[in-house]
C-alpha positions as CSV (number, residue, x, y, z in Angstrom):
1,X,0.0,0.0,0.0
2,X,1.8,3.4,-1.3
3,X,3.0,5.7,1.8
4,X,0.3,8.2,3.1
5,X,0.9,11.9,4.2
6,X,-0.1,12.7,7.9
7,X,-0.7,16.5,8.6
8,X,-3.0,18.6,10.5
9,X,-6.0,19.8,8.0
10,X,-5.8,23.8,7.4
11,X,-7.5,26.1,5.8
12,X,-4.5,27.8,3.7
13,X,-5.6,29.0,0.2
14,X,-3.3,26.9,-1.8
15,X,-2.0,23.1,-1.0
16,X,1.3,22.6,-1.8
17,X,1.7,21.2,-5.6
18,X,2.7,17.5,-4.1
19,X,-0.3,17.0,-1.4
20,X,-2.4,15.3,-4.0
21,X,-3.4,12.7,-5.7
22,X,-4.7,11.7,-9.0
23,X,-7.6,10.1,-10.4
24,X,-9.0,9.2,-13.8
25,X,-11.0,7.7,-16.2
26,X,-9.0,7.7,-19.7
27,X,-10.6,10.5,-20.5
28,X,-9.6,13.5,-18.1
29,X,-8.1,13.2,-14.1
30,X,-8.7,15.1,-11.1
31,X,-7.0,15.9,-8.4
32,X,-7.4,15.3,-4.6
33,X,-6.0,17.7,-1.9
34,X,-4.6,15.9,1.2
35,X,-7.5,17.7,2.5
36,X,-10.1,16.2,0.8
37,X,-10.6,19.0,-1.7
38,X,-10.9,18.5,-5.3
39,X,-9.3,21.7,-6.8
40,X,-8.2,20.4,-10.6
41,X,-10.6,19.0,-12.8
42,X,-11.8,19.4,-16.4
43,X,-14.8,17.7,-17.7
44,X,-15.0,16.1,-19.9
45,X,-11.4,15.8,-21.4
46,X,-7.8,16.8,-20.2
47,X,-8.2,19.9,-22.8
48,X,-11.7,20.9,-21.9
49,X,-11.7,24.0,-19.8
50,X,-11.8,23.7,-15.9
51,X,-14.9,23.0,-13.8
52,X,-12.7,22.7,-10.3
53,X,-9.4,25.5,-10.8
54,X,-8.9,26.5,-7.5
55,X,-5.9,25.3,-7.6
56,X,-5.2,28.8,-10.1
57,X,-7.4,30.4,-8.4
58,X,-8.3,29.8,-4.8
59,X,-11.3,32.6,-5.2
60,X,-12.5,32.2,-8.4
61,X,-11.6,29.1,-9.5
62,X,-14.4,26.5,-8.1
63,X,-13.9,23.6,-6.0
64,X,-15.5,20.2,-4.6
65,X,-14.6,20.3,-0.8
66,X,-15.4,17.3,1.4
67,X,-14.0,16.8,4.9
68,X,-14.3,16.6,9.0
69,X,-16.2,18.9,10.4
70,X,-13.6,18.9,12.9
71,X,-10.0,19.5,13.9
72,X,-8.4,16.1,11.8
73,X,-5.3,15.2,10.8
74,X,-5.1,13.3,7.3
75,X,-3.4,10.5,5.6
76,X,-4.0,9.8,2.2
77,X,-2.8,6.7,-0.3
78,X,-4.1,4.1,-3.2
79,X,-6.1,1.2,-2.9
80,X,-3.2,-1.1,-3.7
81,X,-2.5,-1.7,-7.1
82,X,-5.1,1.1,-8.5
83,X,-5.9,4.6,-9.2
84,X,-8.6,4.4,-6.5
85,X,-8.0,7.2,-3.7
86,X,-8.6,7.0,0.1
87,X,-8.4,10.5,2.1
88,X,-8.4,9.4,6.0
89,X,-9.5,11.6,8.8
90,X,-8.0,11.0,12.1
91,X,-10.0,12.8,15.0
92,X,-10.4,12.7,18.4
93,X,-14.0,11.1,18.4
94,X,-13.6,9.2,15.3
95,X,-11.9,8.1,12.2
96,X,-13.4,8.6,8.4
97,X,-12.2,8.6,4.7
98,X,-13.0,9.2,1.6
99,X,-13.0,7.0,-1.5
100,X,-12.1,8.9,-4.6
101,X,-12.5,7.4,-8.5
102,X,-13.9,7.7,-11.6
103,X,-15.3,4.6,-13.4
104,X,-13.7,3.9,-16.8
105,X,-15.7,5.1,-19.3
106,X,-14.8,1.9,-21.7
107,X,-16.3,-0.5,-19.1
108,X,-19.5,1.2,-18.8
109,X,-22.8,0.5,-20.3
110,X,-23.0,4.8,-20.8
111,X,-20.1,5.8,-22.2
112,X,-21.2,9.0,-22.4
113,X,-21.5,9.4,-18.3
114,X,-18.6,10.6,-17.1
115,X,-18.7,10.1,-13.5
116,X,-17.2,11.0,-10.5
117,X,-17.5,9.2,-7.4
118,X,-16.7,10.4,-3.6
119,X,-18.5,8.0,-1.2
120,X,-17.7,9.1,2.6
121,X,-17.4,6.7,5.5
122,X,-17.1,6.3,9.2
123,X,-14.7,3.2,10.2
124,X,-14.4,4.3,13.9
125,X,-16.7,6.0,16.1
126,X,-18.6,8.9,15.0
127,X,-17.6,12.0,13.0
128,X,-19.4,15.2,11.3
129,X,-18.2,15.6,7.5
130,X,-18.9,19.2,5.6
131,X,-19.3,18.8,1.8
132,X,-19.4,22.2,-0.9
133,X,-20.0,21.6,-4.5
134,X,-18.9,25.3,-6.2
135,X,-18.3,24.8,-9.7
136,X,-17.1,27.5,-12.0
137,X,-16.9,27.1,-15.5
138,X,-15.0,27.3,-18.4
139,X,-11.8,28.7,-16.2
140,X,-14.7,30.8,-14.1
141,X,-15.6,32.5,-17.3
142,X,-18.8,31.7,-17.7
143,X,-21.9,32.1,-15.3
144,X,-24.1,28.9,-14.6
145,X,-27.7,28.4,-13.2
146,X,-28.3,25.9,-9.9
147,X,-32.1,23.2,-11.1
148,X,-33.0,21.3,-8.0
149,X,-35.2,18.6,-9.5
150,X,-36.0,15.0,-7.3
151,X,-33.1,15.3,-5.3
152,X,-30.8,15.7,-7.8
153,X,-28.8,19.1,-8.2
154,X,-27.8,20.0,-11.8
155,X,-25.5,22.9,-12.6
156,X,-26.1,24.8,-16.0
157,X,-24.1,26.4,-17.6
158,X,-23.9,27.8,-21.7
159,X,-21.0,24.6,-22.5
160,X,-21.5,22.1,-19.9
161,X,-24.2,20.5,-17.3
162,X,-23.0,18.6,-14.1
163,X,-25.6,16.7,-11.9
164,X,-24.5,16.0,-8.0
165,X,-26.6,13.5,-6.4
166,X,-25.9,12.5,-3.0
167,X,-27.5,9.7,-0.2
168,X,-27.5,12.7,2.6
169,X,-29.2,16.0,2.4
170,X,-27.9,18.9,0.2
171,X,-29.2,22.5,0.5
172,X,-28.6,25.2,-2.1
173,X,-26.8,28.7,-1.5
174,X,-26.6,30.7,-4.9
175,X,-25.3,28.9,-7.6
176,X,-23.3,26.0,-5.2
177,X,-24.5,23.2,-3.5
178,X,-23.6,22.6,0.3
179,X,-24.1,19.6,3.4
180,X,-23.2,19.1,6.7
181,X,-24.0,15.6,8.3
182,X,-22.3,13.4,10.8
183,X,-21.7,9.4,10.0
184,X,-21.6,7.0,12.6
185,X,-19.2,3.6,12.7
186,X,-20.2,1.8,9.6
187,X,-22.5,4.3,8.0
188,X,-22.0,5.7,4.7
189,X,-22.6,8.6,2.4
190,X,-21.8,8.9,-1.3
191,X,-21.5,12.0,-3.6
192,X,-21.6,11.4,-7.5
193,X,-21.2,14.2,-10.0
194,X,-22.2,13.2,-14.1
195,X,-22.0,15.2,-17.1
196,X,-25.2,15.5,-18.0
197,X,-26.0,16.2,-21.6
198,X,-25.9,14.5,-25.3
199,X,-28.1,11.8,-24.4
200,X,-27.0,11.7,-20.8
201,X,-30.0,11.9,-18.4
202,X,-29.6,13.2,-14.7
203,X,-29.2,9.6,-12.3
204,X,-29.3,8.9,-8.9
205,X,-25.8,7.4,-7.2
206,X,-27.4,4.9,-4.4
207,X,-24.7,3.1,-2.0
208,X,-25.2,-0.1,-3.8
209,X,-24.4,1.1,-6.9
210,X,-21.7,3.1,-5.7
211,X,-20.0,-0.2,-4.4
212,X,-20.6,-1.8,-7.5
213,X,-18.6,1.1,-9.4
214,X,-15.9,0.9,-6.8
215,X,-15.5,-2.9,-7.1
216,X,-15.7,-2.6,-11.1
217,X,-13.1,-0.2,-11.0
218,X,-10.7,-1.4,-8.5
219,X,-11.0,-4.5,-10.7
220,X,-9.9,-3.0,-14.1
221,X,-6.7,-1.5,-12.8
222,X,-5.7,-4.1,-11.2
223,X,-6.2,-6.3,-14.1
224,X,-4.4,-4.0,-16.7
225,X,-1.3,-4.3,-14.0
226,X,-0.9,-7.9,-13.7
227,X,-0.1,-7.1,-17.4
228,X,3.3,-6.4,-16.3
229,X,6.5,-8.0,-16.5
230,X,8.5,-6.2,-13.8
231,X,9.9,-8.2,-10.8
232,X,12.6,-6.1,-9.6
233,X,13.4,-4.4,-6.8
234,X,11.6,-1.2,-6.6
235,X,8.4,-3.3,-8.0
236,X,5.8,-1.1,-6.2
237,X,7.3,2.1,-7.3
238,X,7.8,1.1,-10.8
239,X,3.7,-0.3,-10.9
240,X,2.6,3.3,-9.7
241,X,4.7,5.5,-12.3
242,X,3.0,2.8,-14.7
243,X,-0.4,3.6,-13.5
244,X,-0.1,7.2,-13.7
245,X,1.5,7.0,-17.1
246,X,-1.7,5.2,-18.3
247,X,-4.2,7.3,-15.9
248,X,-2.3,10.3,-18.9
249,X,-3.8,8.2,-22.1
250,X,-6.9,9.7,-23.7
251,X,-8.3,6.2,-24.4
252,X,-10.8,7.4,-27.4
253,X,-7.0,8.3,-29.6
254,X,-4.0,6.6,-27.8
255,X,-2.5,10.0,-26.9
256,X,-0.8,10.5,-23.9
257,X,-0.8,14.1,-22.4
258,X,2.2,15.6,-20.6
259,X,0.4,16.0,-17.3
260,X,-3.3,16.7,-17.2
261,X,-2.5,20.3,-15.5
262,X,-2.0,24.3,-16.5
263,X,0.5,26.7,-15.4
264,X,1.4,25.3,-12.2
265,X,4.8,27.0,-12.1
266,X,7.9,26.3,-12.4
267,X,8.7,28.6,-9.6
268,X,6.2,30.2,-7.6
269,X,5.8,33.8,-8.5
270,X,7.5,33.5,-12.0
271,X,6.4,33.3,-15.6
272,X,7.5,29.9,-16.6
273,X,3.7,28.2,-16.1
274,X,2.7,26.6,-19.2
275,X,-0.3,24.5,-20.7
276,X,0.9,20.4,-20.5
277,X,-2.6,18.7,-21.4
278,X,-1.7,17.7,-25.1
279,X,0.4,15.3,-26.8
280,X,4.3,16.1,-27.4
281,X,5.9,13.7,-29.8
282,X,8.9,13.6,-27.5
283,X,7.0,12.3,-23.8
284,X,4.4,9.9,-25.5
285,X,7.1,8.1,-27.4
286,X,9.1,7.9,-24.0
287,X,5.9,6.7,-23.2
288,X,5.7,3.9,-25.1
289,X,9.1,2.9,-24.6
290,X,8.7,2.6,-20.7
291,X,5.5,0.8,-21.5
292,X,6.5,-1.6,-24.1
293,X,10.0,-2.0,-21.1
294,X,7.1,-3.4,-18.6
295,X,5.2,-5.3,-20.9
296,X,1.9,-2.8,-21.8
297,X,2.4,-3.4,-25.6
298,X,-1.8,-2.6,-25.9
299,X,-0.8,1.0,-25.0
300,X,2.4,0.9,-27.5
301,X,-0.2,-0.4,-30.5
302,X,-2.9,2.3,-29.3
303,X,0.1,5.2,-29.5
304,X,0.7,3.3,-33.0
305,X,-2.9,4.3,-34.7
306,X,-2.8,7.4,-32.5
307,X,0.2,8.1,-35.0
308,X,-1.3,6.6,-38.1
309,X,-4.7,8.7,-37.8
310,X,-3.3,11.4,-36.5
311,X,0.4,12.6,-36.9
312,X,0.7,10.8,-40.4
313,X,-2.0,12.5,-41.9
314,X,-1.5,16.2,-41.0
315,X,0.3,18.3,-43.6
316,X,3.4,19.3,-43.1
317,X,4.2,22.8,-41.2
318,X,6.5,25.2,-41.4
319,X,8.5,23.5,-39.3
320,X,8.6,20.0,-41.2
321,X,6.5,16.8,-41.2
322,X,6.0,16.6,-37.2
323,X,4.9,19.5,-35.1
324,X,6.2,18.8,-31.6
325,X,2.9,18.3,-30.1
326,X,-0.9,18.1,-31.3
327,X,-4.2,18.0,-29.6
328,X,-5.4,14.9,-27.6
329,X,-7.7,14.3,-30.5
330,X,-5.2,14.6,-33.4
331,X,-5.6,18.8,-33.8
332,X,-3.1,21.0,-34.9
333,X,-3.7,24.1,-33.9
334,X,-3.1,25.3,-30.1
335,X,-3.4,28.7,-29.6
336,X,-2.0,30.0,-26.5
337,X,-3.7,32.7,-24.3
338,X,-3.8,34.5,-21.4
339,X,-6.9,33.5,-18.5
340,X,-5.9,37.2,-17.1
341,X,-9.2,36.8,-14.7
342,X,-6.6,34.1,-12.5
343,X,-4.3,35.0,-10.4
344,X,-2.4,31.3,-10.8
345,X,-1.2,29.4,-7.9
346,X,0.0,31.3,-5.1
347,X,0.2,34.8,-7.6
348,X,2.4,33.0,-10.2
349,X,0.6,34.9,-13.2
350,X,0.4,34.4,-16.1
351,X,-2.5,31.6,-16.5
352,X,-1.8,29.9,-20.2
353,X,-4.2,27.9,-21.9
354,X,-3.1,26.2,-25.2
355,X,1.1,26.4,-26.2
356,X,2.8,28.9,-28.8
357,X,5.7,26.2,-28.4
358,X,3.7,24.3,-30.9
359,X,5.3,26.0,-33.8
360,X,9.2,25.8,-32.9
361,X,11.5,23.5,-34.6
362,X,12.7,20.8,-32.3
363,X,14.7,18.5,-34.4
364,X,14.8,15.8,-31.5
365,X,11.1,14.6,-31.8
366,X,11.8,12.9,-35.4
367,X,14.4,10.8,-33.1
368,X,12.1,10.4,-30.4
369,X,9.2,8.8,-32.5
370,X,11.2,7.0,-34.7
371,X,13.1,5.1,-31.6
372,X,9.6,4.0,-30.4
373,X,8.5,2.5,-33.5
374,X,11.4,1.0,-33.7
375,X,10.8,-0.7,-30.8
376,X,7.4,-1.3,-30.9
377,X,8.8,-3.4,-34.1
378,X,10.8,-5.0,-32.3
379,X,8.7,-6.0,-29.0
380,X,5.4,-5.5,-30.0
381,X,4.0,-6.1,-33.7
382,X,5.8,-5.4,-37.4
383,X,4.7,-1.9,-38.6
384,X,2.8,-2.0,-41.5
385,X,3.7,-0.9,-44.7
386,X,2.3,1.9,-44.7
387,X,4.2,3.0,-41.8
388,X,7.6,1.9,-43.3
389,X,6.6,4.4,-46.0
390,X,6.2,6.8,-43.7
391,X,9.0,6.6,-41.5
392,X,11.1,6.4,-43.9
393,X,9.8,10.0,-45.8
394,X,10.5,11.1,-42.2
395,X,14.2,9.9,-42.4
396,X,14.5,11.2,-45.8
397,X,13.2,15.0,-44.5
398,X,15.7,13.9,-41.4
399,X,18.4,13.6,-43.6
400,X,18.0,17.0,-45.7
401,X,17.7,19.2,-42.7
402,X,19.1,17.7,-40.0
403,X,22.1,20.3,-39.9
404,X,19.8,23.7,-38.8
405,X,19.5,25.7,-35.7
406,X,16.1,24.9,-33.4
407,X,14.7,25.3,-29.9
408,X,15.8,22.3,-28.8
409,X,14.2,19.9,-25.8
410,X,13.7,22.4,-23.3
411,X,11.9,24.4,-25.6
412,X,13.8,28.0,-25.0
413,X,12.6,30.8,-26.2
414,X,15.6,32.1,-26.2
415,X,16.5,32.4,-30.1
416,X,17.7,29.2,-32.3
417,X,20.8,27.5,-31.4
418,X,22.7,24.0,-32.9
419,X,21.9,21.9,-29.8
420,X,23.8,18.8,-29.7
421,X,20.8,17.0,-28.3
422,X,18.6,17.8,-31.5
423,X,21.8,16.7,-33.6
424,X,22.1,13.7,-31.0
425,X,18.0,12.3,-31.8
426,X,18.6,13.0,-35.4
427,X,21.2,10.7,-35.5
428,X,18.9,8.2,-33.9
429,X,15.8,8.4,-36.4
430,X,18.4,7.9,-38.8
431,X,20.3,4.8,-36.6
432,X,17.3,2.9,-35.7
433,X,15.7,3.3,-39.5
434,X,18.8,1.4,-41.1
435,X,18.6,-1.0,-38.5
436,X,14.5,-1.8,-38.9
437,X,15.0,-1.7,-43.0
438,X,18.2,-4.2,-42.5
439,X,16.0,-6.4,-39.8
440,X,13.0,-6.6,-41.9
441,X,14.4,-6.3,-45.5
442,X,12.9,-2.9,-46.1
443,X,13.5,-0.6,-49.3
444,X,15.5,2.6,-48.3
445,X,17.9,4.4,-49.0
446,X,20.8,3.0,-46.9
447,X,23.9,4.2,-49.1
448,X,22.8,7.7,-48.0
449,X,21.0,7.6,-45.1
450,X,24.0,6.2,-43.3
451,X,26.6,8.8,-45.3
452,X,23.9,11.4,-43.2
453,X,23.9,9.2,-39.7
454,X,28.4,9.5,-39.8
455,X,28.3,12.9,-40.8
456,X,26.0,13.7,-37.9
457,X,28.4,11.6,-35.6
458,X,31.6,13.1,-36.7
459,X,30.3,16.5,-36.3
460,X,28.9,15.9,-32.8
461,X,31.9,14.3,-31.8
462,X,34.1,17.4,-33.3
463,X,31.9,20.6,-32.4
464,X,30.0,19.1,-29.5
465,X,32.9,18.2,-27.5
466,X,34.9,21.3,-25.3
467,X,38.6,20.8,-24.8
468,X,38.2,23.2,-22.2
469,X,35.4,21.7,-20.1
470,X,36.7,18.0,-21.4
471,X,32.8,17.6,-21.6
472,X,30.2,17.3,-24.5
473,X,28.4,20.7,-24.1
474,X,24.6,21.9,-24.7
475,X,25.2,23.2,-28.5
476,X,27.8,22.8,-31.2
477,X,30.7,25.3,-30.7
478,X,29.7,26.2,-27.1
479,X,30.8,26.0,-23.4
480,X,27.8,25.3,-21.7
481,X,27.0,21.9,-19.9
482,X,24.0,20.4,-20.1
483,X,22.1,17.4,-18.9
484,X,20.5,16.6,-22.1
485,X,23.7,15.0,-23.0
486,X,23.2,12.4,-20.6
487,X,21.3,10.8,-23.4
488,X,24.2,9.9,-25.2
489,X,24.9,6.8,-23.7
490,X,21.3,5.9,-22.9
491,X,20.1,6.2,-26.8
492,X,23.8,4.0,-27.8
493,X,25.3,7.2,-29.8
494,X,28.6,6.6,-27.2
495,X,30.2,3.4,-25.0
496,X,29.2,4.7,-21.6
497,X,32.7,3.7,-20.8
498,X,34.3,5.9,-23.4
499,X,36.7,8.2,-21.9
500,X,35.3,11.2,-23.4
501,X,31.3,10.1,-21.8
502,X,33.5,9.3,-18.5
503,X,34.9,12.4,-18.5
504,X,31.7,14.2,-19.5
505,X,29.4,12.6,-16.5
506,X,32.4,13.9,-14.3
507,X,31.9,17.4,-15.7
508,X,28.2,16.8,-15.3
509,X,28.3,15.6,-11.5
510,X,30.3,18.7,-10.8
511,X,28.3,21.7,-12.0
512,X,24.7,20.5,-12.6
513,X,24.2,17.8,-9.8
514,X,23.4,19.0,-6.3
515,X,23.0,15.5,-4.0
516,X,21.3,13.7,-6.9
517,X,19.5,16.4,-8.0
518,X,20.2,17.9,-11.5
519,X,19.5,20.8,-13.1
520,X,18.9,21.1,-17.0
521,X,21.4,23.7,-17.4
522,X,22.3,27.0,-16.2
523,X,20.4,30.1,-17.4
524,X,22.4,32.8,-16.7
525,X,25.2,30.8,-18.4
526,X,22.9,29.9,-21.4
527,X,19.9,32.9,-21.5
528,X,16.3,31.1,-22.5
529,X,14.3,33.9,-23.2
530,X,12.5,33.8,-20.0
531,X,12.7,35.8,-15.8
532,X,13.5,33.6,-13.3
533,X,15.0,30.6,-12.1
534,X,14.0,27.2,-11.6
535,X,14.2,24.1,-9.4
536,X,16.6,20.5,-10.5
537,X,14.8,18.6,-13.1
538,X,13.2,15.3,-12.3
539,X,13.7,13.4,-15.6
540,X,17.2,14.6,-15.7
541,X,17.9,12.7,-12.4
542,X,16.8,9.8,-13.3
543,X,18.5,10.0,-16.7
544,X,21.8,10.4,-14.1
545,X,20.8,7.4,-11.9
546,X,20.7,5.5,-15.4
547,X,24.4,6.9,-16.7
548,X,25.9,6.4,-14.0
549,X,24.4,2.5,-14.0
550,X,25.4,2.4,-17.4
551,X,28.9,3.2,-16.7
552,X,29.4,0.6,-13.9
553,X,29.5,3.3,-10.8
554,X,27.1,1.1,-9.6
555,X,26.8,2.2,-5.6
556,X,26.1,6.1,-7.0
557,X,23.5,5.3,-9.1
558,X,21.7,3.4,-6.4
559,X,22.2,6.1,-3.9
560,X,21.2,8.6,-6.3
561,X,18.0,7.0,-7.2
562,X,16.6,6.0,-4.0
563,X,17.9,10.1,-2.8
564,X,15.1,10.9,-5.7
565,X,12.3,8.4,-4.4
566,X,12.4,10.3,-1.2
567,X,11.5,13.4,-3.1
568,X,8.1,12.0,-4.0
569,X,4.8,12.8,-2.9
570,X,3.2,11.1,0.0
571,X,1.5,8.5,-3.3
572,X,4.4,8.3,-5.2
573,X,3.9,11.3,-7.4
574,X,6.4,13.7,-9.6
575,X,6.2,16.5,-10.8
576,X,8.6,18.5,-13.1
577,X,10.7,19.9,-11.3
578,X,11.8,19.8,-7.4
579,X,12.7,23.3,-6.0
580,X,14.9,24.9,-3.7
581,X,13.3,23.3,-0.6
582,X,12.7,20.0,-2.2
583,X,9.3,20.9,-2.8
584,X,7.5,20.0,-5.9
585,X,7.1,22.4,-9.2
586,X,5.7,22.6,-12.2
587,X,3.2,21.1,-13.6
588,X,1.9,17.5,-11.3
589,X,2.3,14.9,-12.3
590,X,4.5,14.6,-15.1
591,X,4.5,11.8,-17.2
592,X,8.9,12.9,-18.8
593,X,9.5,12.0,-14.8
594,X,7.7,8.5,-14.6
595,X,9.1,7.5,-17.2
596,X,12.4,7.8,-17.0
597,X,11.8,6.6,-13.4
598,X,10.8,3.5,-14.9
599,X,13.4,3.5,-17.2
600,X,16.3,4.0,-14.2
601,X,14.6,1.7,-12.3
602,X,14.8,-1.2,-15.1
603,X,17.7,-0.7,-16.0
604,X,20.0,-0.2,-12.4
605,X,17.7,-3.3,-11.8
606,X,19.4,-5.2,-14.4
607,X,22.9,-4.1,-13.8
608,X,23.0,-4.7,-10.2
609,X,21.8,-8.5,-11.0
């Protein structure tokens, strides 16, 4: 059973990032405050505006808050081996919790319900439980009307409908619903809150069938994870990162969204809070590879037509073939605004919905995807044909521009550079192409495809290396270290026991690592465009753990990975970054962390026998 988080219950406006937890139903998430309060959730996709923001705006931005009536402290974790949520209050007359979830919309005879479930119970004694239903929707924008109608409350509004039905009494005040009742040893009380709409008629929520949804629902996550093929050591660990990396698939497409969250920042009181709910080519074909590692190859073949229906057909951009991220459903175009009526969490303004990053030129992503088709063709089925002929036009536009300026990974805004990362993936499109057409007999264009893959090498290896730093630096030509480069070993581009990697991971562990911890790079030594500074960066850690594995320092790469599994949240949770004080930042939680978590954890595994 994961960890839980004891803490006395207060009434402070915003929860730290990392005191909640996360629950879904392939469609969208919410999250759960440690407190009980749901304060993130959009309905009835990841992309569609909030209904519950208070987490951006503790005012104005709507919540769902349950709890003791009482002075409590809490402790909350997963039902083992799910994404079901338990919130326990410990008081002085009584003990209670709360059991969070959301049915999967696939196993239900209504797909069109989507459903959340908060049913309330006394285990001990006899508590009094407070419950406020305030949605606000459409980020707060828009204004909605309150129907009471046989005990069911439905909430109006110009885009959306919500009915709450609940087994206690509810009393309106305005536009929000409200309760207070007290449970005794044994008794119950359940909350359920349905889109309402398109077919979807307002229905009751009666204890009965409340268990039957919890039962139904504990039962499909624990049946997709005994899909999995792990048995190391840090098995529990490993199985949550997996169940929060599928909790991110939009099950209608096969995308997988960063993080299902907006502008939580970076660092609080900056600028650097950015929109993470759509697909980048880069983190869902990390994705699959950390999928297809524990043995999920349905979510590796769903990523596949995701691809194929999607990213395949869109014309090509300014940019090239591949944008660097689309919509959950395939779309193009994300325009990024301002939500100037938020304040964001805890003041950090600006509020961003959609992501102008969607136009830059980052080489890296054509690496990326091509990588985890590559081993999708290896560990799950043979690509089609059609595919073949696609990835290898990919390639081919690889091979003709391959030697440009972009953005790079971290997506700076900072102006164009020739980042050896970008020139790094491009040799690997190109790499793991030659090795799928020589594997399978494919037509291609080898004679010049690997003239392109040397030429990339040699120049790398020449203009990416500083004789001054006797390191591999962030862009051809420069001086500047970064942690990107701690791919080279892990995508096969270099022995890890080259002297010139060895030498590198020294230079590394000296200016970017702090006790485990790595930063991305420096800013003031390498200016991205953007005020402020930021915390280490998570996947970058664990991209260190796996290096340093790789290399044989075996005894630091342990240390160093379980120094980062302290840094989770009380249910196993990461998100981007971790900040000054080891708190959480950024947007939570991020799927680029679980990942390579899984990926660290698989692999130190392996070399420590």
């Amino acid at each position: 059973m994961s960890t839980g988080i004891s803490a006395d219950v207060s009434n402070a406006q915003y929860l730290p990032i990392a005191d909640h937890g996360l629950i879904g139903d392939l469609r969208t998430t919410a999250l759960v405050g440690a407190n009980g309060t749901i304060d993130w959730y959009c309905c009835p996709r990841f992309d569609s505006p909030s209904v519950f923001a208070a987490l951006l705006d503790s005012d104005k931005g709507g919540s769902f808050e349950l709890a003791a009536e009482v002075r409590a402290t809490t402790k909350q974790f997963y039902f083992p081996d799910t994404n079901v949520l338990i919130t326990r209050f410990y008081a002085q007359d009584g003990v209670g919790e709360i059991q969070d979830f959301m049915p999967i919309a696939d196993e239900s005879p209504e797909p069109g319900r989507h459903r959340l479930i908060r049913r309330v119970s006394c285990v001990r004694g006899s508590l009094p439980f407070r419950a406020r239903v305030a949605p606000r929707f459409d980020y707060g924008t828009q204004p909605h009307t309150l129907r009471l109608t046989q005990g069911q409350a439905v909430f109006e509004s110009p885009s959306l409908s919500l009915a709450l039905t609940a087994t206690v009494p509810m009393e309106a005040d305005g536009v929000d619903m409200w309760a207070e009742f007290k449970l005794h040893e044994g008794e119950h009380a359940v909350f359920a809150l349905d889109r309402v709409g398109d077919g979807v008629a307002p229905r009751s929520c009666p204890s009965a069938e409340a268990e039957e949804e919890f039962t139904a629902t504990v039962a499909f996550w624990r049946r997709w994870l005994s899909a999995s093929r792990y048995r190391g050591r840090w098995r529990e660990t490993v199985h949550r990162s997996a169940l929060v990396l599928k909790l991110l698939t939009y099950a209608p497409t096969g995308g997988i969204v960063a993080a299902p969250t907006t502008s939580l920042p970076e660092e609080v009181g900056g600028e650097r809070n950015w929109d993470y709910r759509y697909v980048w080519v880069r983190d869902a074909a990390f994705c699959v590879y950390a999928l297809l590692r524990l043995g999920f190859t349905h979510e590796a073949e769903a990523f596949m037509r995701f691809l194929t229906a999607n990213v395949c057909t869109c014309p090509p951009g300014d940019s090239g073939p591949l944008q660097i991220m689309y919509g959950i459903d395939g779309r193009s175009d994300l325009p990024e605004r301002r939500l100037d009526h938020l304040e964001g969490y805890q003041g950090s303004w600006p509020v961003r919905v959609g992501n102008a990053a969607v136009g830059q030129l980052q080489l890296d992503i054509y690496g990326a995807l091509i990588d985890a088709v590559y081993l999708y063709d290896k560990w799950g089925k043979p690509i089609s044909s059609g595919d073949w002929d696609y990835v290898s036009s990919l390639v081919d536009w690889v091979c003709d521009n391959w030697d440009q300026p972009d953005e790079g990974i971290w997506e700076t805004r900072g102006g164009r550079k020739d980042f050896l990362y970008s020139r790094l993936m491009c040799w690997v499109a190109i790499e793991r192409a030659i090795r799928m057409a020589a594997h399978r007999g494919l037509p291609a264009d080898t004679a010049r495809w690997q003239r392109t893959r040397d030429t990339i090498y040699r120049q790398i290896m020449r203009r990416g290396w500083s004789a001054e730093h006797q390191a591999f630096v962030q862009y051809l030509g420069g001086d500047v270290l970064d942690a990107s480069v701690l791919m080279m070993p892990l995508a096969k581009f270099i022995s890890p026991t080259d002297p010139k990697w060895l030498s590198t991971l020294t230079a590394l562990g000296d200016r970017l690592v702090s006790d485990s911890l790595v930063y991305r790079y420096d800013p003031a030594a390498s200016p991205d465009g953007l005020r402020g500074v930021e915390g280490t960066f998570s996947i970058c850690s664990f991209w260190y753990v796996e290096a340093l594995a790789r290399a044989g320092r075996l005894d630091e790469a342990r240390l160093a990975f379980e120094k980062m599994l302290t840094y989770a949240n009380h249910v196993g949770l990461f998100a981007e970054e971790i900040g000054q004080a080891g708190e959480q930042c950024g947007n939570f939680p991020q799927a680029f962390t679980h990942l390579a978590l899984i990926s660290a954890a698989f692999n130190l595994d392996r070399a420590l026998g």
